[in-house]
C-alpha positions as CSV (number, residue, x, y, z in Angstrom):
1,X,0.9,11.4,4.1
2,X,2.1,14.2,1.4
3,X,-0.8,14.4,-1.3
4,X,0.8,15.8,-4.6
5,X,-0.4,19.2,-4.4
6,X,2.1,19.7,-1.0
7,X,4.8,18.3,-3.0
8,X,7.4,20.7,-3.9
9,X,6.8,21.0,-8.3
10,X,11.0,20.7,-8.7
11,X,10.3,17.1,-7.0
12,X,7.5,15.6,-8.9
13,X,8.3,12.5,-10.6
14,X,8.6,9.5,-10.0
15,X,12.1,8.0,-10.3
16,X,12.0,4.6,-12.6
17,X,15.2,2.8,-12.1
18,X,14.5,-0.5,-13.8
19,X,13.0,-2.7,-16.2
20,X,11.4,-6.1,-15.6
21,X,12.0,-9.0,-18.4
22,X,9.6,-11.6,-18.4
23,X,11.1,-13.7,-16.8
24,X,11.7,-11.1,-13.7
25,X,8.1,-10.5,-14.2
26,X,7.3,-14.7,-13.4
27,X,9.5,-14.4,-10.3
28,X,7.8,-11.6,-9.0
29,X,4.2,-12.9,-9.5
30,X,5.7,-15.9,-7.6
31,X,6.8,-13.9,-4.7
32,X,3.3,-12.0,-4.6
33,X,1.5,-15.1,-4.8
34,X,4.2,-17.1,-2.1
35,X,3.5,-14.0,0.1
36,X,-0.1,-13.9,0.0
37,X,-1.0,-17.3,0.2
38,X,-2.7,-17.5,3.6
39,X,-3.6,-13.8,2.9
40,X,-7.0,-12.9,2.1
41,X,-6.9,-12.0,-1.7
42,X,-8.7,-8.8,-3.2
43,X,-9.3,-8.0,-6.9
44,X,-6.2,-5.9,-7.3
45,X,-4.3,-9.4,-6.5
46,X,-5.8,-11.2,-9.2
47,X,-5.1,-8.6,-11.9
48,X,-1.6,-8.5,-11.0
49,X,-1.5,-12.4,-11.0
50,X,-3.5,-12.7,-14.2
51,X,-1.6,-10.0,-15.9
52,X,-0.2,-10.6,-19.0
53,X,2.2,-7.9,-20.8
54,X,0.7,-6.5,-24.1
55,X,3.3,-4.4,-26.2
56,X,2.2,-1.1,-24.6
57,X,3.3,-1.6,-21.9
58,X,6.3,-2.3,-19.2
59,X,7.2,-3.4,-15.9
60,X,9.1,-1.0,-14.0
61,X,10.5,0.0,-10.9
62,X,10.3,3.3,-9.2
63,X,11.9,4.9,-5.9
64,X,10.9,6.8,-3.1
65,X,7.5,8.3,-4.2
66,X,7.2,12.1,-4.0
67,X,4.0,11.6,-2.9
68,X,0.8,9.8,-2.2
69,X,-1.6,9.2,-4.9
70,X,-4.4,6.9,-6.0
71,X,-4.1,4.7,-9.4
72,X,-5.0,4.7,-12.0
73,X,-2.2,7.7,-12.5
74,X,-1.6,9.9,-15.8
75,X,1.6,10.9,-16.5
76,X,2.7,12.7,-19.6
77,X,6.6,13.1,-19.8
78,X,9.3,10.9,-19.4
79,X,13.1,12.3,-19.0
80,X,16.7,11.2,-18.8
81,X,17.3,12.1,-14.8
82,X,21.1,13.2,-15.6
83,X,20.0,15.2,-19.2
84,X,16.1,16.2,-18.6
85,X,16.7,18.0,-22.4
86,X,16.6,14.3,-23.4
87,X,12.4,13.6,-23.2
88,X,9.7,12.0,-24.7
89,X,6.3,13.9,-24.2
90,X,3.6,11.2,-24.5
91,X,0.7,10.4,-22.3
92,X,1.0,7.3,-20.6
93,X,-0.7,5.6,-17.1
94,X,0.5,4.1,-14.4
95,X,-2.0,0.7,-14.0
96,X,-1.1,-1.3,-10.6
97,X,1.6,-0.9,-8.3
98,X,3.3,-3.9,-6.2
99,X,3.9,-2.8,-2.6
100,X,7.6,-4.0,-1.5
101,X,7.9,-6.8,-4.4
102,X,4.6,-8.5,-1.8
103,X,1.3,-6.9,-2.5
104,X,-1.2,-5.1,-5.0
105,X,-2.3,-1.6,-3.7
106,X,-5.0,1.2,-5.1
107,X,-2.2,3.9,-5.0
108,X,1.5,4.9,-4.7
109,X,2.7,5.9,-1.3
110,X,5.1,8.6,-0.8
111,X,9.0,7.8,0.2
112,X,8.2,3.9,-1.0
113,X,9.6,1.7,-3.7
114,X,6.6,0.4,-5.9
115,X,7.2,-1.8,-8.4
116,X,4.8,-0.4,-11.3
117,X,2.7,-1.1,-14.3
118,X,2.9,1.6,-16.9
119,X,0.6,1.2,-20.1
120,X,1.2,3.8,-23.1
121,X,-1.3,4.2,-25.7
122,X,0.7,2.9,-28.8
123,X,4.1,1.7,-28.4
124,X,6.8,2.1,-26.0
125,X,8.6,5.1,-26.1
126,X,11.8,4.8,-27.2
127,X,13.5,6.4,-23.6
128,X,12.2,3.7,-22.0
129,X,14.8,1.5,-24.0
130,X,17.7,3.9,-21.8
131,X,16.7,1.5,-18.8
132,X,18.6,-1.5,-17.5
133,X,16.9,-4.8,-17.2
134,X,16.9,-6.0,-13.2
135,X,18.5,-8.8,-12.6
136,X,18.2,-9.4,-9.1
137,X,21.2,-6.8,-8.2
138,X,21.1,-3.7,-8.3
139,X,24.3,-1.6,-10.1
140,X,25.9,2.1,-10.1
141,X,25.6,4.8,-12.1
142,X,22.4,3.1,-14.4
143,X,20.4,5.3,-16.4
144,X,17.6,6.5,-14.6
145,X,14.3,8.0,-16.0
146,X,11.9,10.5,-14.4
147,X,8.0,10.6,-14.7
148,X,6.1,13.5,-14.9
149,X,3.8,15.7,-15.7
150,X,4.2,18.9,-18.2
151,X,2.7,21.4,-15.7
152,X,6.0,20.5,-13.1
153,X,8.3,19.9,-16.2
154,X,10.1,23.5,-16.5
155,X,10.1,23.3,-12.1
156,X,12.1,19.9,-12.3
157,X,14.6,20.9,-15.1
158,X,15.6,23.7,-13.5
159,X,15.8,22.6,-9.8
160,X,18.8,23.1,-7.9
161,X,20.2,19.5,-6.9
């Protein structure tokens, strides 16, 4: 377990990779609810199953956690991994996470692939649109977006690869 505040600052974001159309969306609810079905089911299950996408928000997948933390999770930059001076600065939240494309979970857990709600409080920011949609394979050299925080901003930009 690495909580956040043993995380190295230069390495705190998540690392969002994707975009989920809704139809990506319908097959992933299937394969939560295929997998689960003689599972017992939680409340975190049904809001994933019941959730509908609202134009705040987006479906999203993200790789290799730097660290463990619980959700509901704030987050308040987004950035261009290849060109960081390319940002939006906006508060946004990270609302459920799906466990290996199989179950709901109460947090993100470090050096795992979630995919992940994330609700902003207007509209979309318009980085997010830099994203690929996922179709099922995954390419080279996509755009690739970091999330953050402002207080390990400055750390990340200037981190030696």
């Amino acid at each position: 377990m690495l909580t956040e505040s043993n995380a190295d600052p230069a390495h705190r974001y998540l690392l969002c990779n994707y975009y989920f159309s809704a139809t990506m969306t319908e097959k992933i609810k299937a394969d939560v609810k295929r997998f689960m079905a003689d599972r017992k089911k939680d409340d975190l299950y049904y809001a994933f199953i019941n959730w509908e996408k609202k134009a705040n928000e987006i479906i999203a997948l993200t790789m290799y956690a730097y660290a463990d933390f619980l959700l509901p999770k704030q987050f308040d930059i987004a950035f261009q991994i290849d060109n960081p001076e390319n940002y939006a600065a906006v508060p946004f939240v990270i609302t459920q996470a799906i466990f290996n494309g199989n179950i709901s979970l109460r947090d993100i857990s470090h050096g795992n692939k979630h995919i992940v709600v994330i609700e902003f409080p207007e509209i979309i920011p318009k980085i997010f649109s830099l994203l690929p949609s996922f179709d099922g394979k995954f390419e080279k050299n996509t755009p690739q977006l970091g999330l953050c925080n402002h207080v390990d901003f400055e750390s990340i930009k200037n981190r030696k690869t």
